[in-house]
py3Dmol code that shows the C-alpha trace and the ligand (Angstrom):
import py3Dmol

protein = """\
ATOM      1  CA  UNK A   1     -68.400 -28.533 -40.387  1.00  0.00           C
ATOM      2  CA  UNK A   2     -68.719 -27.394 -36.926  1.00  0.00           C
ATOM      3  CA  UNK A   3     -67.713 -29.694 -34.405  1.00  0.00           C
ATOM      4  CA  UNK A   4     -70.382 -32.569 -32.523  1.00  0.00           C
ATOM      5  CA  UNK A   5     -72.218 -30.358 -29.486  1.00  0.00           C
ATOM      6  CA  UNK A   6     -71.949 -31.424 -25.973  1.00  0.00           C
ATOM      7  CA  UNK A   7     -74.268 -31.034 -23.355  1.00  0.00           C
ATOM      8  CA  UNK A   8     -72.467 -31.316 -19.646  1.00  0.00           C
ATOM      9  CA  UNK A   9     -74.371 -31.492 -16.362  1.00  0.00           C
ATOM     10  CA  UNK A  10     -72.302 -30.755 -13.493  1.00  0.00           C
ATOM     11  CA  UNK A  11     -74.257 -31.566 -10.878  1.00  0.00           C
ATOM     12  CA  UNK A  12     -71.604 -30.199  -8.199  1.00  0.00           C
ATOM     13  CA  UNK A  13     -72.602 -31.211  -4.529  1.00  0.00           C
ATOM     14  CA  UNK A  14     -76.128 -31.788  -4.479  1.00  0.00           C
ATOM     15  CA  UNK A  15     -78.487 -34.683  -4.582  1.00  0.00           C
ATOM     16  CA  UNK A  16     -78.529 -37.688  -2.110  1.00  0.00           C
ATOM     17  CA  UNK A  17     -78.356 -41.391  -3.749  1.00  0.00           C
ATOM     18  CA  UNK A  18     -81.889 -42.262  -4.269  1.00  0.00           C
ATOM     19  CA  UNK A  19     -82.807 -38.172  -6.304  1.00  0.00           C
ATOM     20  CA  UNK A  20     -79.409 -38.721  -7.977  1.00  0.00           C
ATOM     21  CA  UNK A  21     -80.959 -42.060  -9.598  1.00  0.00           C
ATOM     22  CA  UNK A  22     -83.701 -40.372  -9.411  1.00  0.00           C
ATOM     23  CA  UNK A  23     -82.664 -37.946 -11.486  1.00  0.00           C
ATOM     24  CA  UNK A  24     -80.546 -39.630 -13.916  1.00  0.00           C
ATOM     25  CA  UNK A  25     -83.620 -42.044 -14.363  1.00  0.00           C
ATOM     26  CA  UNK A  26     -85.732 -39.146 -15.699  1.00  0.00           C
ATOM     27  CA  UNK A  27     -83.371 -37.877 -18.103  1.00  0.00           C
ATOM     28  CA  UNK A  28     -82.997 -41.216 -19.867  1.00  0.00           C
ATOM     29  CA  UNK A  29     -86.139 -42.056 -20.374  1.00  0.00           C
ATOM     30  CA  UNK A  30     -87.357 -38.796 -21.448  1.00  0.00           C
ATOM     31  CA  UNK A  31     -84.049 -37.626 -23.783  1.00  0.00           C
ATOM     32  CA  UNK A  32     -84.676 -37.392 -27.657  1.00  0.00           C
ATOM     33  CA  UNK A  33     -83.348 -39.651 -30.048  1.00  0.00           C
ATOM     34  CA  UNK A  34     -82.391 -36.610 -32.021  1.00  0.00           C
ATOM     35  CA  UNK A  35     -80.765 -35.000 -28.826  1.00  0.00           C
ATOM     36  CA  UNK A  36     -77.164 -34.339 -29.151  1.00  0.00           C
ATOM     37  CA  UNK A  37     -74.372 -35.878 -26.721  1.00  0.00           C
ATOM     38  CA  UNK A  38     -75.146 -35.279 -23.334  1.00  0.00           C
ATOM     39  CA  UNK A  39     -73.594 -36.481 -20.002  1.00  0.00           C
ATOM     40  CA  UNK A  40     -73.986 -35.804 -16.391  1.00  0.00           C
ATOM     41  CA  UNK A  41     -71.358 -35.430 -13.639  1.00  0.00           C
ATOM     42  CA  UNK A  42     -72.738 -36.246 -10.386  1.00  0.00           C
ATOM     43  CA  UNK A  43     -70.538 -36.431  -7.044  1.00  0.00           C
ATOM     44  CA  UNK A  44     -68.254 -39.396  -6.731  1.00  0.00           C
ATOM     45  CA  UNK A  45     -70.272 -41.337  -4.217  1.00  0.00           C
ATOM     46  CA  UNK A  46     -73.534 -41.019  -6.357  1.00  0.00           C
ATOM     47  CA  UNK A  47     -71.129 -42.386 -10.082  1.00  0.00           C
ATOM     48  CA  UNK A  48     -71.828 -45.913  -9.227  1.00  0.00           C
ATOM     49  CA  UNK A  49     -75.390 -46.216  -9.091  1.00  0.00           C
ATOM     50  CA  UNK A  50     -75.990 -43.453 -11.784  1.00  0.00           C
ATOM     51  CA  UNK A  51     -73.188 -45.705 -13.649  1.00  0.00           C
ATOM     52  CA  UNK A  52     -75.706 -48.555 -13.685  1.00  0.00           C
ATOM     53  CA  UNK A  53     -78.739 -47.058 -14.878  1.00  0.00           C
ATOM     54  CA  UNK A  54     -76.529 -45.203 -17.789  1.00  0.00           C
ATOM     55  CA  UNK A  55     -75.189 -48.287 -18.874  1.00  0.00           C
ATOM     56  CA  UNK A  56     -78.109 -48.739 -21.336  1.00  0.00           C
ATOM     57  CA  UNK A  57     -78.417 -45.832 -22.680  1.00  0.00           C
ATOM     58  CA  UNK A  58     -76.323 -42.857 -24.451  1.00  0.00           C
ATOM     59  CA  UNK A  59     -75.511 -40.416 -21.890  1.00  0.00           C
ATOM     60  CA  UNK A  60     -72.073 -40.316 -20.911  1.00  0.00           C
ATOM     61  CA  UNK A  61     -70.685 -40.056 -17.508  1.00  0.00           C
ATOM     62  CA  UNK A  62     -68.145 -37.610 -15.842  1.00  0.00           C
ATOM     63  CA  UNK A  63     -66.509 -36.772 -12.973  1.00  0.00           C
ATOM     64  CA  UNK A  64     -66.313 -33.603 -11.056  1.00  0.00           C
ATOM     65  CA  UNK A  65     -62.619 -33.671 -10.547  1.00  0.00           C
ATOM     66  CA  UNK A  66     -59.642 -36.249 -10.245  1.00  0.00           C
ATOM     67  CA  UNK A  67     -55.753 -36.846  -8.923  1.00  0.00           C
ATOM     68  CA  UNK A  68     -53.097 -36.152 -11.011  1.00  0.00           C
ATOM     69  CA  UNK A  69     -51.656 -39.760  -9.725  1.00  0.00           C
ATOM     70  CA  UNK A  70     -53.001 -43.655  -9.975  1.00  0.00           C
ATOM     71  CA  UNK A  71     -52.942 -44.436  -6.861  1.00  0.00           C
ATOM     72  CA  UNK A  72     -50.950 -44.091  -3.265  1.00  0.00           C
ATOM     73  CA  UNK A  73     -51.458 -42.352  -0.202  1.00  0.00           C
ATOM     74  CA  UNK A  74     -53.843 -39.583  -1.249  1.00  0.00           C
ATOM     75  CA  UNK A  75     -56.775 -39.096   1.696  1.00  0.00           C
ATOM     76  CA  UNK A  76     -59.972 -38.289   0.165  1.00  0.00           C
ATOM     77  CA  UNK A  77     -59.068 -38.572  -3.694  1.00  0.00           C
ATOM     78  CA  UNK A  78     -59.946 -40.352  -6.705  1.00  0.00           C
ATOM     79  CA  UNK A  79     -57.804 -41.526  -9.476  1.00  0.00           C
ATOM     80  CA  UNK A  80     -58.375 -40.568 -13.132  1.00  0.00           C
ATOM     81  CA  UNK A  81     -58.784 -45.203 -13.831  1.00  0.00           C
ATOM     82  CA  UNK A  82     -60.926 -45.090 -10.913  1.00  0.00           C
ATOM     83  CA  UNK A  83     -63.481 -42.923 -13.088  1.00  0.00           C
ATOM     84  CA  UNK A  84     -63.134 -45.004 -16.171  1.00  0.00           C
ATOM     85  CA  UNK A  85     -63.428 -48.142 -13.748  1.00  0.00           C
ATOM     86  CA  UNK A  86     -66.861 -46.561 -12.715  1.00  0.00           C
ATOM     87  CA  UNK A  87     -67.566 -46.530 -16.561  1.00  0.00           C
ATOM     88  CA  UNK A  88     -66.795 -42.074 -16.830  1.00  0.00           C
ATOM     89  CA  UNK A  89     -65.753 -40.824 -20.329  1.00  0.00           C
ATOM     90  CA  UNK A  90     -65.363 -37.463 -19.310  1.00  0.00           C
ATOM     91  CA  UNK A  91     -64.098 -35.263 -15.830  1.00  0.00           C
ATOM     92  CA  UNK A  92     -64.381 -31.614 -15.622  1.00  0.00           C
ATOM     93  CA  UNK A  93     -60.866 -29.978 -14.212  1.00  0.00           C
ATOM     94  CA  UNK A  94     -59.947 -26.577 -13.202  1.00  0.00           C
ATOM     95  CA  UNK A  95     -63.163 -25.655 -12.598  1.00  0.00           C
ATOM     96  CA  UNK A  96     -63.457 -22.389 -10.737  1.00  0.00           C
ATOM     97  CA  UNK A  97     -64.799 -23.378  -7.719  1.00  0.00           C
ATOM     98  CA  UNK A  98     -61.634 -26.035  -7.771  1.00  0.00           C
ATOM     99  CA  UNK A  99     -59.484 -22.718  -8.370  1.00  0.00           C
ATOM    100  CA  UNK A 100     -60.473 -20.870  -5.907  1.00  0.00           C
ATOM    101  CA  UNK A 101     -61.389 -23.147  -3.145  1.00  0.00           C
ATOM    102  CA  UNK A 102     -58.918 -25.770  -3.778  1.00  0.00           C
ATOM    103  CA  UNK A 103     -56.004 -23.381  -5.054  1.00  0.00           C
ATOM    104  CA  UNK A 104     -55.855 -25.252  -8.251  1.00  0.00           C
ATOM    105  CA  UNK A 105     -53.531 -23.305 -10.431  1.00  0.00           C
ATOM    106  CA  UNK A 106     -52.935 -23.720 -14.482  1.00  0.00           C
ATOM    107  CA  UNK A 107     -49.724 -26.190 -13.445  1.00  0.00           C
ATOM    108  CA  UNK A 108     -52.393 -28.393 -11.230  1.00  0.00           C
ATOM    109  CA  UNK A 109     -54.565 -28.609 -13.742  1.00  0.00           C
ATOM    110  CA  UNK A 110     -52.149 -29.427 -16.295  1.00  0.00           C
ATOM    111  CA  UNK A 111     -50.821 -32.474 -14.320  1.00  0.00           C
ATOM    112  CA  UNK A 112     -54.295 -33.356 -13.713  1.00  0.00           C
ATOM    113  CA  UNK A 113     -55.463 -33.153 -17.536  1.00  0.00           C
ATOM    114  CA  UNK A 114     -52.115 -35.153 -18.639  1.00  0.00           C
ATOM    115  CA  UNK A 115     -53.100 -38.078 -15.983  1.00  0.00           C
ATOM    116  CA  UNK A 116     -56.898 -38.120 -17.373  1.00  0.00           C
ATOM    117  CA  UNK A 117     -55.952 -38.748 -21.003  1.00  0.00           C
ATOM    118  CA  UNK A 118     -53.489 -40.870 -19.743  1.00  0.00           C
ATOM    119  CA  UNK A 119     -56.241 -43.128 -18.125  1.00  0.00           C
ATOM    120  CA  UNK A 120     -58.630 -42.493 -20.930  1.00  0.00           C
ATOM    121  CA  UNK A 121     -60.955 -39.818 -19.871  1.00  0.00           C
ATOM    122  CA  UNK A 122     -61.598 -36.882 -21.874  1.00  0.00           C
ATOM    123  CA  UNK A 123     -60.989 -33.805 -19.600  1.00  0.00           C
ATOM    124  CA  UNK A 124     -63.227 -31.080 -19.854  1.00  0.00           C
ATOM    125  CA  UNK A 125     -60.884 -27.826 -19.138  1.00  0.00           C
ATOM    126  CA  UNK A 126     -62.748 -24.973 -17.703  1.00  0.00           C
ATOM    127  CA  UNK A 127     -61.726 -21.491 -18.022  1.00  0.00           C
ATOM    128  CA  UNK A 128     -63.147 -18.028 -17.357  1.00  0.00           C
ATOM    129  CA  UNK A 129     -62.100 -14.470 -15.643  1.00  0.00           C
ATOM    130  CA  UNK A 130     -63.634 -12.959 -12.444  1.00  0.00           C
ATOM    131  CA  UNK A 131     -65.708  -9.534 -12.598  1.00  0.00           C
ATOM    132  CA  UNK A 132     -62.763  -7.892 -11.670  1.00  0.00           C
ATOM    133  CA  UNK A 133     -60.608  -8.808 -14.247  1.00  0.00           C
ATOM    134  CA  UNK A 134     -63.368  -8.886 -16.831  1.00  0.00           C
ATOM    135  CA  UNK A 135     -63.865  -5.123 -15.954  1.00  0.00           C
ATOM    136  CA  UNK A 136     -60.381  -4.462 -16.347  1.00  0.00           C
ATOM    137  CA  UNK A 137     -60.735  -5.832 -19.667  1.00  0.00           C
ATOM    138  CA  UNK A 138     -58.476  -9.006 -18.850  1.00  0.00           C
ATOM    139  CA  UNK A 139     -60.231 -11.343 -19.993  1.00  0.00           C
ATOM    140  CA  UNK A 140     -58.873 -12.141 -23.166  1.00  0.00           C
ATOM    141  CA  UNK A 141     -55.191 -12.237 -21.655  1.00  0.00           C
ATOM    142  CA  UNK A 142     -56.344 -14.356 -18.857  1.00  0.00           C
ATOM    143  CA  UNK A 143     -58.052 -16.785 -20.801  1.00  0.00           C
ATOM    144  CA  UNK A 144     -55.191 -17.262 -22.804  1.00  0.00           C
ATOM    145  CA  UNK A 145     -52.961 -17.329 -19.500  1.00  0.00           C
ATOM    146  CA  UNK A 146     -55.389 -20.264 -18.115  1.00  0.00           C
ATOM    147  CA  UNK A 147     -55.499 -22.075 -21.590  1.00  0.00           C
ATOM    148  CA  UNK A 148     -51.976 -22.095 -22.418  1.00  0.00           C
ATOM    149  CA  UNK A 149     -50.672 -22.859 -19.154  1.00  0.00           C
ATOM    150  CA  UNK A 150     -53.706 -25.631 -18.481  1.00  0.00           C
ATOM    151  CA  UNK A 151     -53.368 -27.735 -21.528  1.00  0.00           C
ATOM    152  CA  UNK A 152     -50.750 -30.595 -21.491  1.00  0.00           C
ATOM    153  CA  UNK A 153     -49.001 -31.588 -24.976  1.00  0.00           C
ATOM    154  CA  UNK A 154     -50.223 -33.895 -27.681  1.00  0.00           C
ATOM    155  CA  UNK A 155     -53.972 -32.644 -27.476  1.00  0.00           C
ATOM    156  CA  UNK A 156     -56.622 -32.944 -29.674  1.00  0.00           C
ATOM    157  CA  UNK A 157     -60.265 -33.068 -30.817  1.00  0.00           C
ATOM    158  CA  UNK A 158     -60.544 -36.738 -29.642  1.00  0.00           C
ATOM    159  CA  UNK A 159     -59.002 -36.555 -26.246  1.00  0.00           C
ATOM    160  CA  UNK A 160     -60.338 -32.729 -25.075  1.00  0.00           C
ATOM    161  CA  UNK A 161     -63.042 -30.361 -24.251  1.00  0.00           C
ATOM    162  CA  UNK A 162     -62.690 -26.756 -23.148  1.00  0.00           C
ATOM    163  CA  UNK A 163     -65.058 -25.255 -21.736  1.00  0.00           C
ATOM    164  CA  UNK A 164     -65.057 -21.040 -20.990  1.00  0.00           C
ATOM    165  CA  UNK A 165     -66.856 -20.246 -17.743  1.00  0.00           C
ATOM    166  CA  UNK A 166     -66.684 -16.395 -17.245  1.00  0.00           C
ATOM    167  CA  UNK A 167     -67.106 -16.752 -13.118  1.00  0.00           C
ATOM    168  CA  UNK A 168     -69.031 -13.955 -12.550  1.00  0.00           C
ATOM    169  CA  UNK A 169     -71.986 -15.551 -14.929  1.00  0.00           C
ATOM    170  CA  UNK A 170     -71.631 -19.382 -12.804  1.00  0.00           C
ATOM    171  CA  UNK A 171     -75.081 -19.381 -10.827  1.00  0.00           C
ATOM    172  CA  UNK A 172     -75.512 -15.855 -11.265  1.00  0.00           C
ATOM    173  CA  UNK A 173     -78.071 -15.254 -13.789  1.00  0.00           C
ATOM    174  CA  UNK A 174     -76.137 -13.236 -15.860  1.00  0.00           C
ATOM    175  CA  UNK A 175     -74.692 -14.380 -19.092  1.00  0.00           C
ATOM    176  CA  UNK A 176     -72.320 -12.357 -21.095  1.00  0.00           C
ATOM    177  CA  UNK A 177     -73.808 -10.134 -24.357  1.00  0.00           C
ATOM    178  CA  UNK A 178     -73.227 -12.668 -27.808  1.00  0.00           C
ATOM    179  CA  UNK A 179     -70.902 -10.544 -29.031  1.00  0.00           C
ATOM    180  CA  UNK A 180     -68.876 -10.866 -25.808  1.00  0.00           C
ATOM    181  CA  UNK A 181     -69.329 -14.770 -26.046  1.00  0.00           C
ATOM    182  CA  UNK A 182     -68.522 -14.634 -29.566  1.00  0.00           C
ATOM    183  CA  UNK A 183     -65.161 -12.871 -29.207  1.00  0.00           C
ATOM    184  CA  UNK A 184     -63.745 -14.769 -26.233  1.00  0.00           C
ATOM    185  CA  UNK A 185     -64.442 -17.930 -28.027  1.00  0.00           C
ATOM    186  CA  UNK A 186     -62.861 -17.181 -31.246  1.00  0.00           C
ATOM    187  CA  UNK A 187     -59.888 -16.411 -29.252  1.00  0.00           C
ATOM    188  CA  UNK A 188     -59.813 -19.382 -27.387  1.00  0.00           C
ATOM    189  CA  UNK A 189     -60.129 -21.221 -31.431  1.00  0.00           C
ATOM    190  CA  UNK A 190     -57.515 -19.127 -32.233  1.00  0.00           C
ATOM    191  CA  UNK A 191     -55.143 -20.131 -29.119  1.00  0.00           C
ATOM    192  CA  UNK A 192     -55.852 -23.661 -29.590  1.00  0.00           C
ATOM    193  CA  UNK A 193     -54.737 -23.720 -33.364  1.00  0.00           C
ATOM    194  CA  UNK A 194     -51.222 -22.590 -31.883  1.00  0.00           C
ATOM    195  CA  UNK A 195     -51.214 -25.819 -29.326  1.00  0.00           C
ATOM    196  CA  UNK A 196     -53.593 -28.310 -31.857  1.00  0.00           C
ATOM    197  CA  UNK A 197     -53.616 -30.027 -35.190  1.00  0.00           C
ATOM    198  CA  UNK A 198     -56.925 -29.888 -35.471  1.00  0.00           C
ATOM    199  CA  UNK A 199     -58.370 -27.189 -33.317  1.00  0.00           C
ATOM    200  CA  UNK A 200     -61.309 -26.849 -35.683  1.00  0.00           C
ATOM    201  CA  UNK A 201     -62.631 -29.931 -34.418  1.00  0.00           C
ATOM    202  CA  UNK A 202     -62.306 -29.010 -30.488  1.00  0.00           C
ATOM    203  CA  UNK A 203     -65.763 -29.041 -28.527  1.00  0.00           C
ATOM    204  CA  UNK A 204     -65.854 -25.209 -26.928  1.00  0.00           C
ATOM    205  CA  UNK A 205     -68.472 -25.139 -24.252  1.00  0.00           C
ATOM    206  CA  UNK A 206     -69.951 -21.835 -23.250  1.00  0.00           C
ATOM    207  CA  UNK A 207     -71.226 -22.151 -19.191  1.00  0.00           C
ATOM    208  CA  UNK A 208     -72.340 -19.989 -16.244  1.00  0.00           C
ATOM    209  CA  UNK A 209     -75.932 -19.939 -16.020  1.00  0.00           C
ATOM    210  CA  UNK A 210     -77.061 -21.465 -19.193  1.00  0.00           C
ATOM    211  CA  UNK A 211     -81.062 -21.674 -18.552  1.00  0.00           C
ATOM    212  CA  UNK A 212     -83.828 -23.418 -21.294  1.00  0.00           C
ATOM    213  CA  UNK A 213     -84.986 -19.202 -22.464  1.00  0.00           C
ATOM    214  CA  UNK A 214     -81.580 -18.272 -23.461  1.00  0.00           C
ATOM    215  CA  UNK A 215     -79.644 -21.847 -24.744  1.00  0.00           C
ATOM    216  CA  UNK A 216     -81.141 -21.218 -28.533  1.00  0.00           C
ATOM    217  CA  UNK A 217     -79.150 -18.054 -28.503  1.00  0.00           C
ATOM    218  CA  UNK A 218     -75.764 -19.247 -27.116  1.00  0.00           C
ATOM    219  CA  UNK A 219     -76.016 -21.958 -29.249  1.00  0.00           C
ATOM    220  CA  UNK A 220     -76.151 -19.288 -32.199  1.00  0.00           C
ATOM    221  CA  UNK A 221     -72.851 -17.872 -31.384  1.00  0.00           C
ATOM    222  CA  UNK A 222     -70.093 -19.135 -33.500  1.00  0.00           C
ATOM    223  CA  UNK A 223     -67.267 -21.600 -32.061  1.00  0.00           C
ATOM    224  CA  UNK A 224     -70.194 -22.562 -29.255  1.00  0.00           C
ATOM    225  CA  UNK A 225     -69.948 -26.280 -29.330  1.00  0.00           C
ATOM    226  CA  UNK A 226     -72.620 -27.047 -26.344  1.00  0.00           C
ATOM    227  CA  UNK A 227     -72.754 -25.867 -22.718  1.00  0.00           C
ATOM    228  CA  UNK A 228     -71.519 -26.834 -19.226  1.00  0.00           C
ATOM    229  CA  UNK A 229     -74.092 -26.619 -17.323  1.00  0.00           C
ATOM    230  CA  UNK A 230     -74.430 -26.658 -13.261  1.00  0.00           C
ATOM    231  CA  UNK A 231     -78.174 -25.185 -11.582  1.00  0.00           C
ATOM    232  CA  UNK A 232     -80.137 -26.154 -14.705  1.00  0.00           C
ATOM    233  CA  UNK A 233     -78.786 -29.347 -14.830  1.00  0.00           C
ATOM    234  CA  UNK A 234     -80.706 -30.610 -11.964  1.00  0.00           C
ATOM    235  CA  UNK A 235     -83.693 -30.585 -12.801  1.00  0.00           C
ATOM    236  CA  UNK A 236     -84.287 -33.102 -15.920  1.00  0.00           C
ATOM    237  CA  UNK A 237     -86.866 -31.297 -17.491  1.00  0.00           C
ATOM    238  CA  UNK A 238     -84.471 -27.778 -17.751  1.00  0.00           C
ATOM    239  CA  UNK A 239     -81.360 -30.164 -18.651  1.00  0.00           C
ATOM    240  CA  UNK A 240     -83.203 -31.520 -21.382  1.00  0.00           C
ATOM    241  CA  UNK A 241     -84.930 -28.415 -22.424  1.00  0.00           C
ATOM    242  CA  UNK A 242     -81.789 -26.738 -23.035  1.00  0.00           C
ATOM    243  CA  UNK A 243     -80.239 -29.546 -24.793  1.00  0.00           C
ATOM    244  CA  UNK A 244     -83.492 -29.880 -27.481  1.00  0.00           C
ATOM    245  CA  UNK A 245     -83.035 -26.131 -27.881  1.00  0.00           C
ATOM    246  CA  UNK A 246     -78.820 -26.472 -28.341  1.00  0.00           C
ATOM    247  CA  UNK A 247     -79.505 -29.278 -30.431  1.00  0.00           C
TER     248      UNK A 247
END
"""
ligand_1 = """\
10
PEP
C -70.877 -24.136 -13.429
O -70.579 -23.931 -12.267
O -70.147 -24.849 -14.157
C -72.082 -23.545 -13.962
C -72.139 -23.340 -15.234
O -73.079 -23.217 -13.057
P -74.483 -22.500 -13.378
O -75.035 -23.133 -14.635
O -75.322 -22.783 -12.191
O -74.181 -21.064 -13.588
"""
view = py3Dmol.view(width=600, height=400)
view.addModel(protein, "pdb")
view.setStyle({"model": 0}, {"cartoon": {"style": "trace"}})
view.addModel(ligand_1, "xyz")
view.setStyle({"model": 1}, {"stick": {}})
view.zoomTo()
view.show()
């Protein structure tokens, strides 16, 4: 049986307080009770009111990002128990924009992934090539590279996510063909039977410009567990949209 789908909104920086409650307001009360797991990652400052208005209902929380350390003289960053203390089951790490902006390599990420299950988070671990290496026709070796080097021991379907992001399809509008999609996520199965008992059971997310028109299709590929989802996520209508159709 394929694994439970997963619906992630990563709602990267946007919204002010009162549209992120805004927001997170409309997807509860419209979400199906048939709908599959969803949750929403909004920035840190907006967790603890969106926090609140989750609390009664079944969509998970996430952060964007967190310290590979509990605490200590870190300017501007949040722990991995300061999530769960703001009531987050999930946080998305190595995220390309974390990459590249942030120079977040595979060993970062690692540290960071070890000290999220350590807190009790379930990190979501994002990987995906550039154009560039995509064209070169890296992007099998590279996803391996990221996935190998990314994961920390003892892993498994309980206590991770991966998610594959090809970068040049995040807020593009281009998605990869299904074939494409299909390959590079049989791959990543394959890698994480080497590093997993139970790899079967591992959520793979597809994301990078996931939209309502084309969700029904991704969600046809094989070893496509759900979707991390970033532009479409802020709007509840799309977000929910694309869940009903991935569901
Ligand atoms: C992302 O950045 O994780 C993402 C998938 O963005 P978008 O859906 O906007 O392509």
């Amino acid at each position: 049986m394929a694994p439970r789908s997963l619906i992630v909104g990563n709602w990267k920086m946007n919204m002010n307080c009162l549209s992120s409650k805004t927001l997170a307001a409309d997807i509860i009360q419209n979400v199906s009770s048939k709908t599959i797991e969803l949750a929403i990652c909004p920035p840190f400052v907006y967790l603890l009111p969106v926090s609140l208005l989750l609390s009664s209902s079944k969509v998970l929380l996430g952060g964007q990002d967190c310290h590979n350390y509990k605490s200590g003289a870190h300017t501007g960053d949040i722990a991995p128990e300061m999530l769960v203390d703001l009531g987050c089951t999930y946080v998305i790490l190595g995220h390309s924009e974390r990459r590249i902006c942030h120079n977040e390599n595979n060993l970062v990420v690692r540290s960071k992934a070890k000290a999220a299950i350590e807190a009790g988070l379930i990190p979501i671990i994002c990987v995906g090539e550039t154009e560039n290496e995509r064209s070169a026709g890296k992007a099998l070796e590279v996803v391996d590279k990221q996935i190998r080097g990314s994961l920390p021991e003892r892993l498994n379907s309980n206590n991770l996510v991966v998610a594959y992001e090809p970068i040049w399809a995040i807020g593009t509008g281009r998605i990869p063909n299904i074939e494409y999609i299909s390959i590079v996520h049989s791959h990543i199965r394959n890698i994480l039977g080497d590093i997993c008992y139970d790899a079967v059971n591992i959520r793979v997310l597809y994301g990078g410009s996931v939209k309502p028109d084309n969700a029904k299709k991704l969600m046809s590929v094989i070893n496509v567990n759900g979707a991390l989802v970033g532009s479409s996520s802020l709007q509840a209508a799309d977000f929910l949209a694309i869940a009903e159709e991935m569901s």
